[in-house]
Structure formats: structure tokens, C-alpha cells
C-alpha positions in Angstrom: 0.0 0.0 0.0 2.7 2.5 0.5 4.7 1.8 -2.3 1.3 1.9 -4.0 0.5 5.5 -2.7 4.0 6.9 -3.3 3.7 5.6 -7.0 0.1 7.7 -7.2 1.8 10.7 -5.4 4.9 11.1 -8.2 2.6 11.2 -11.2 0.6 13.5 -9.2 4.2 15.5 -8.6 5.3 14.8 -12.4 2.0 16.2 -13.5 2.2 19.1 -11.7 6.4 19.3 -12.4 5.7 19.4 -16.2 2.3 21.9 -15.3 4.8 24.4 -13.3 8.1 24.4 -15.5 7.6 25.1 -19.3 10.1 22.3 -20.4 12.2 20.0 -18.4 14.8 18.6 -19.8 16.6 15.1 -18.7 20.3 13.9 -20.2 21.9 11.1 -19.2 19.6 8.6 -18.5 21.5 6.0 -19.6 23.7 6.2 -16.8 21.0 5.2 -14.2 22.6 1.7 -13.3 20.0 -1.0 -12.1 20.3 -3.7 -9.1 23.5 -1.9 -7.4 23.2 0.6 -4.4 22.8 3.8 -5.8 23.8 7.2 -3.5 23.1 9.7 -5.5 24.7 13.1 -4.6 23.2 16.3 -6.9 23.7 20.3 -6.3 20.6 21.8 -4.4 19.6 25.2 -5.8 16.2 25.4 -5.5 14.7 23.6 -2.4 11.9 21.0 -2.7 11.7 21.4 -6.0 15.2 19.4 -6.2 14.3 16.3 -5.0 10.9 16.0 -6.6 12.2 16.8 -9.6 15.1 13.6 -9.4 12.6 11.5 -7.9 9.9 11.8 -11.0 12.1 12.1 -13.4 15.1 9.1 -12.7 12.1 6.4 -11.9 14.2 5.3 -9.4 12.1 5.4 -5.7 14.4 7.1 -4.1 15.2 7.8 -0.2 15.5 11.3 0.8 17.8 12.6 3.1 16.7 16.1 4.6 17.3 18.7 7.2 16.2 17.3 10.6 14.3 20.6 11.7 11.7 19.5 9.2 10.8 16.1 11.9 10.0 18.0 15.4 6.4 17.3 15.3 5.7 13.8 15.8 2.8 13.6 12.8 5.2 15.1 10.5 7.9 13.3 10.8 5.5 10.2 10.4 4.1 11.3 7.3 7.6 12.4 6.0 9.3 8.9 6.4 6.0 7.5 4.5 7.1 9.3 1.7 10.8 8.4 2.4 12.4 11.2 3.6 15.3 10.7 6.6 16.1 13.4 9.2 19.9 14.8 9.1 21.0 16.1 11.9 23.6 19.1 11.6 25.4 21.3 14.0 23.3 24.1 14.0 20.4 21.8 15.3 22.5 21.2 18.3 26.4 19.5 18.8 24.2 16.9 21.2 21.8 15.8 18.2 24.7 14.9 15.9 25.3 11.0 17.4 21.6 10.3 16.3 22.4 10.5 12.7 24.0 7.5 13.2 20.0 6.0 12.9 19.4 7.8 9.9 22.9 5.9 8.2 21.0 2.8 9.9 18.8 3.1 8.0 20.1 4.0 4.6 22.1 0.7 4.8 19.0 -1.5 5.0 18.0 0.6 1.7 21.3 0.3 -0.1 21.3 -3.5 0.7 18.3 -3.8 -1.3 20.1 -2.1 -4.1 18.1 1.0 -3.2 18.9 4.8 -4.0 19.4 7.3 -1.6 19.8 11.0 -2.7 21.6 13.4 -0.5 22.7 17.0 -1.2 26.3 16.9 -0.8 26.8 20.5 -0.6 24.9 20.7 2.9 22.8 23.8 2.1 21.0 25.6 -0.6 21.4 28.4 -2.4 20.9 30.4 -5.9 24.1 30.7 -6.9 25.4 28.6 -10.3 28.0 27.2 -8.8 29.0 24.3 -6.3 29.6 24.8 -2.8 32.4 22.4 -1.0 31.0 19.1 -0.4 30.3 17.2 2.6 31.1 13.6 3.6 28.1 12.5 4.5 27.9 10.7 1.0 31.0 9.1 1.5 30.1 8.0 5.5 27.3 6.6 3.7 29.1 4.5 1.2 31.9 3.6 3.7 29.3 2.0 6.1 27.6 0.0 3.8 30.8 -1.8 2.3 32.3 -2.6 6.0 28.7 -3.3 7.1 27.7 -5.3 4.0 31.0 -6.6 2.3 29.0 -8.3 -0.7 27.8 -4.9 -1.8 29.4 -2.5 -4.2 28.0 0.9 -3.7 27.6 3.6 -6.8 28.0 7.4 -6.2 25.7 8.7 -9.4 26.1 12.2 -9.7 23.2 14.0 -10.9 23.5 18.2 -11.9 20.7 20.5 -12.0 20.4 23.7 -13.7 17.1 26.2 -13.8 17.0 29.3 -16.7 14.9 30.9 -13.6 15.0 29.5 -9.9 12.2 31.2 -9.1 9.9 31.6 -11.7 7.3 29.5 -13.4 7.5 28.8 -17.1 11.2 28.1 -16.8 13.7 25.4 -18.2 15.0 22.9 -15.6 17.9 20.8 -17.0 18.9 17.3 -15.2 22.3 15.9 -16.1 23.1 12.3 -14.9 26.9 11.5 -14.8 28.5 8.4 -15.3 28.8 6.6 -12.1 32.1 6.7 -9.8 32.1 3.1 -8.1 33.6 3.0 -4.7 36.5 0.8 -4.4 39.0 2.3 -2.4 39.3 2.2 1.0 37.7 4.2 3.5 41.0 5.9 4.0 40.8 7.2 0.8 37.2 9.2 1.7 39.0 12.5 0.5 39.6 11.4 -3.1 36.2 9.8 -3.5 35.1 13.3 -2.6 37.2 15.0 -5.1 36.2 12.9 -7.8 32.3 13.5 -7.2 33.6 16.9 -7.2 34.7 17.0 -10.4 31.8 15.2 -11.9 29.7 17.6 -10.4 31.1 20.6 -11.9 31.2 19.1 -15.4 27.5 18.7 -14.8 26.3 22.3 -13.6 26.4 25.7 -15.0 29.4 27.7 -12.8 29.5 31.3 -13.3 32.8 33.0 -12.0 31.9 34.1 -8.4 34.4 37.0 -9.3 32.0 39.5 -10.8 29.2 37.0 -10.7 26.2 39.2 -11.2 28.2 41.5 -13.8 28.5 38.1 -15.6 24.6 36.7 -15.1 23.6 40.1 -16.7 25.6 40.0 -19.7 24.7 35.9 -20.2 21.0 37.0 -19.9 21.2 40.2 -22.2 22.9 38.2 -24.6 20.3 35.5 -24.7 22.1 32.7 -23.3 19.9 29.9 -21.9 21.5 30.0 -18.2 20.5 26.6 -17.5 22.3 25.4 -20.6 26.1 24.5 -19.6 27.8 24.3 -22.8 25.7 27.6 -23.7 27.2 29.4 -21.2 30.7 27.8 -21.5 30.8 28.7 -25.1 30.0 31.9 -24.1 32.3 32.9 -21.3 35.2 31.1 -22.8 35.2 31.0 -26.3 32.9 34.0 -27.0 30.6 32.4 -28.9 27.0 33.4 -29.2 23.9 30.8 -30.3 23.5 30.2 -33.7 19.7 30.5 -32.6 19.3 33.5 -30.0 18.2 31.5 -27.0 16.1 34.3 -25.3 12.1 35.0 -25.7 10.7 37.8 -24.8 9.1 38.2 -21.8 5.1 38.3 -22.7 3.5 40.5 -19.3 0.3 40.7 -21.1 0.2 36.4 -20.6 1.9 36.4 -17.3 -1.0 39.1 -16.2 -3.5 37.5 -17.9 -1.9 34.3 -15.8 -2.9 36.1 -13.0 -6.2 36.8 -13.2 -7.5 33.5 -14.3 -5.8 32.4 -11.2 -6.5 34.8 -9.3 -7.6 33.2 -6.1 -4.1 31.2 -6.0 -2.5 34.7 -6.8 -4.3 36.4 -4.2 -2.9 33.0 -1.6 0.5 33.9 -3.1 0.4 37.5 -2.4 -0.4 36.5 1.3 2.3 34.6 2.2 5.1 35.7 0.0 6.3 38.3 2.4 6.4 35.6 5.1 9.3 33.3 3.3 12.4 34.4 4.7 14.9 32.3 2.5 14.4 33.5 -1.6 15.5 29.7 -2.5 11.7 28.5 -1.3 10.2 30.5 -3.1 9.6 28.7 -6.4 8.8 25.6 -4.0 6.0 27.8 -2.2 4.6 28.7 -5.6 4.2 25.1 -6.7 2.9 23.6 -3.4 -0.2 26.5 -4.0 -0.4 25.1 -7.4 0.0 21.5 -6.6 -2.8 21.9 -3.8 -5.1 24.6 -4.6 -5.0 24.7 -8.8 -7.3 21.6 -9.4 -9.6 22.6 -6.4 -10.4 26.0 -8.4 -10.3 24.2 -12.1 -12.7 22.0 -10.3 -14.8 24.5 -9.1 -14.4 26.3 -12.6 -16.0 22.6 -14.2 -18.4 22.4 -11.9 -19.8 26.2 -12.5 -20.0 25.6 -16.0 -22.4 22.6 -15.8 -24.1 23.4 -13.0 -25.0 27.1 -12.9 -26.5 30.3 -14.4 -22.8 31.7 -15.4 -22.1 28.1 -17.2 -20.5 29.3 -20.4 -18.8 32.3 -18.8 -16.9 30.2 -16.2 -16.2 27.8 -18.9 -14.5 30.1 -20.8 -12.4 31.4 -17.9 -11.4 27.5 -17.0 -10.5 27.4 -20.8 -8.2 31.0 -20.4 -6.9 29.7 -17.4 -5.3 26.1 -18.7 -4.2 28.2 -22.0 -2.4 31.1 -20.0 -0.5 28.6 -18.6 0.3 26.5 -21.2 2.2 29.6 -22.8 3.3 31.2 -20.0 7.2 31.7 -20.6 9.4 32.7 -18.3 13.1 31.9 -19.8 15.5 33.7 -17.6 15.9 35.6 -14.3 
């Protein structure tokens, strides 16, 4: 029954992904292995949205690993392992909390021994920046464990890169990259050059902008119409000067994005009222698809329900008709 519900949940989610985003694009799909432990480590620029995005598109059932804050109430945490996600306790939460991650790597073992996945953010935050941030070792803890728990197994680091033309914006590009996988079969005293070489695979994954005059250099790539989610776009461009053939950029239509708006307007008016209450900018795309996710087929419900069963029938109709059409051709390509 669970695996049952979680398997109704993500085409729900991939629905809503492919809804939300105006094209997502996957590469390397190939390089998903099958019947081997799979940790996958990826960047983390944009929240929730991350790990729902990897878990609909790899088809792979994935455990989550994610911040432990997210587990103080009791029913939550329930709820949140039902849909795999495991609580990672970090030093800000407390020095005393840190031994009882040691449950949570219990735990992915009896996953990986099944040759389960496990996703973790290796960077240990989240941010907006294109670039990656230092890695942890929690990925390589993970993989460690499991060999000297389970000798028989042979763990897989699959790194996975994600890139968005607009973290925050419906209507947007999302790009997923998986990389060839890095088997692990050097010693745990060799931890540091496992890192490095997820490291590397990363970065040939993900966009990186120079942090040295990084918004200078966002502007330009924008004004230029580079698709900032596109890594060999932007390579081409910052280090062989070389434009598109085809100019990546669209113009912005605020006529459609308004029009967006008011066929929505009772999800706008929700956004509006809690916008100013998200404190960190990287959950704000993920607040805008939750409203969607919950509140957009309650109101094209209510919309279908008008038009069969009221006075107002072929106006409301019309407006259910405006609202799936604005937001089919809503395009927002960059920043």
C-alpha cells in the first residue's frame, strides 16, 4: 500500500512538475545503473523542488535525506518517512543531536542493501548561486558503512546536476544531467579522493559562473540571450565568445503572465499572502508550486463544476478554458 500511494503521489508530482516548469529537460539517462546501491549526490539550488524533480524524473524510488528541523512534530515526521524522507542532523540543530544520525545511516544501509537509491545534497545547504559549494562527507560515510557493514555490496556514487533558466519563476527550463557513475572501491581511508572525484563530476554537470564579478556576468549571459541553464551555452560563451546560432532568449510576454494572473486569481491572491512571510528566496519557487499543486485543481474544479451546473455556465467555462491556456504559454526563460 505504501509503495502503491508513493507511485500515485509522483505522477501527481510529475503532473504538476511538467504543469509548473515550461520544459524539463533530462540527459543522461543512460547512466542510471540498475540492481546496485545507488547514492546519489546532486547540487541543491532550488529547495523541494530538487528532490521532486530527481525522484519523478530518474524512476528510481528514491530515499531522501533532509534537514532534521523538518521532523519536530511527531505527525510530521511520520508522514515524512512515508514518503521516504530521513532526518539529518547538523550542527546548527545542536552539537548533542549529531550521534543520532547515526540511525538515519542505519537506516540508509537497510536501503542500499536492497540495491536502493538514496539522494543526498552533498553541498549541505541551498542556495541560488550557479555554482557548487564544497562538499560534505556524509555521501562518502554513507558509502563507507555500507561496504564494512555489508561486504558483498558494491555501492555507486551517481552524480546528478541540476540547472534552472529561472529558480524562481514558473515557465522556466529545468535541465537534469546524470553523470557516469564513480564506483567505490577504495578504502575508507581514501574518503577525501572519492570526494574530489564527485567533485569533479559535479562541476562538469552544472552551470558555474565566475563568483568574481558574478552578477556582472549573469547580466551579460541574460542580455545576450544565453539559456543560463544550458552549460555548454554558457561555457561557449564565457570562454570561447561564442553566441547561439539561434538566440536563446524570448521575450518576456506580461500581457500572458497578467492574464496568468487573473485567471488564477484566487491562487495569486494565496501567493500574495504569504510571500512576504518566506524568509529564504531559494523556497520561493517551491512555495509557488505547493499552491499550485494543492489549490490549482480545487479551483479548475470548481471552474467545471460552474459551468455545468450554474446560471454563469459558459462564462466560467470560458475562464477555465483561459486559465489552462495562459499557462500552457506562459514563458518565463530567464531571471
Amino acid at each position: 500500500m505504501k509503495n502503491l500511494i508513493n507511485a500515485f503521489l509522483t505522477g501527481l508530482v510529475n503532473i504538476a512538475l511538467h504543469g509548473y516548469f515550461r520544459k524539463i529537460i533530462v540527459q543522461g539517462k543512460e547512466n542510471i545503473p540498475k540492481n546496485v546501491p545507488i547514492i546519489l549526490v546532486a547540487n541543491h539550488q532550488n529547495a523541494l523542488i530538487d528532490p521532486l524533480l530527481i525522484a519523478t524524473q530518474s524512476k528510481l524510488k528514491p530515499w531522501f535525506l533532509t534537514r532534521a528541523s523538518a521532523f519536530k512534530k511527531p505527525f510530521v515526521a511520520k508522514l515524512l518517512n512515508f514518503i521516504r524522507m530521513l532526518p539529518v542532523f547538523r550542527v546548527r540543530d545542536g552539537f548533542s543531536t549529531i550521534t543520532q544520525n547515526q540511525q538515519t545511516f542505519d537506516q540508509t544501509y537497510e536501503v542500499l542493501k536492497d540495491n536502493g537509491t538514496v539522494i543526498i545534497f552533498a553541498e549541505g545547504t541551498h542556495h541560488l548561486e550557479r555554482n557548487l559549494f564544497p562538499l560534505s562527507k556524509g555521501f562518502t560515510r554513507m558509502a563507507f558503512g555500507l561496504k564494512e557493514r555489508f561486504p558483498e555490496k558494491e555501492p555507486v556514487i551517481l552524480p546528478v546536476g541540476i540547472d534552472y533558466s529561472a529558480h524562481q519563476k514558473s515557465g522556466s527550463i529545468v535541465r537534469l544531467r546524470f553523470g557516469k557513475c564513480i564506483p567505490v572501491k577504495m578504502s575508507s581511508a581514501q574518503s577525501g579522493k572519492l570526494t574530489k572525484s564527485v567533485e569533479r563530476a559535479l562541476k562538469e554537470l552544472i552551470v558555474e559562473i565566475p563568483l568574481e564579478g558574478y552578477k556582472e556576468t549573469l547580466k551579460k549571459l541574460i542580455e545576450n540571450g544565453i539559456d543560463v541553464s544550458n552549460k555548454n551555452e554558457v561555457d561557449a560563451f564565457l570562454f570561447e565568445d561564442k553566441k547561439p546560432e539561434k538566440g536563446s532568449k524570448e521575450s518576456q510576454s506580461t500581457v500572458i503572465n497578467k492574464m496568468m494572473k487573473i485567471f488564477h486569481f484566487p491562487l495569486f491572491l494565496f501567493w500574495l499572502g504569504i510571500k512576504s512571510k518566506i524568509k529564504d528566496p531559494v523556497f520561493v519557487s517551491t512555495f509557488k508550486f505547493l499552491i499550485g499543486f494543492v489549490f490549482a485543481p480545487l479551483w479548475y474544479g470548481l471552474l467545471l463544476w460552474l459551468s455545468f451546473n450554474s446560471n454563469i455556465g459558459p462564462e466560467t467555462f470560458s475562464i477555465l478554458i483561459m486559465a489552462w491556456l495562459t499557462l500552457y504559454i506562459n514563458r518565463n526563460p530567464q531571471e
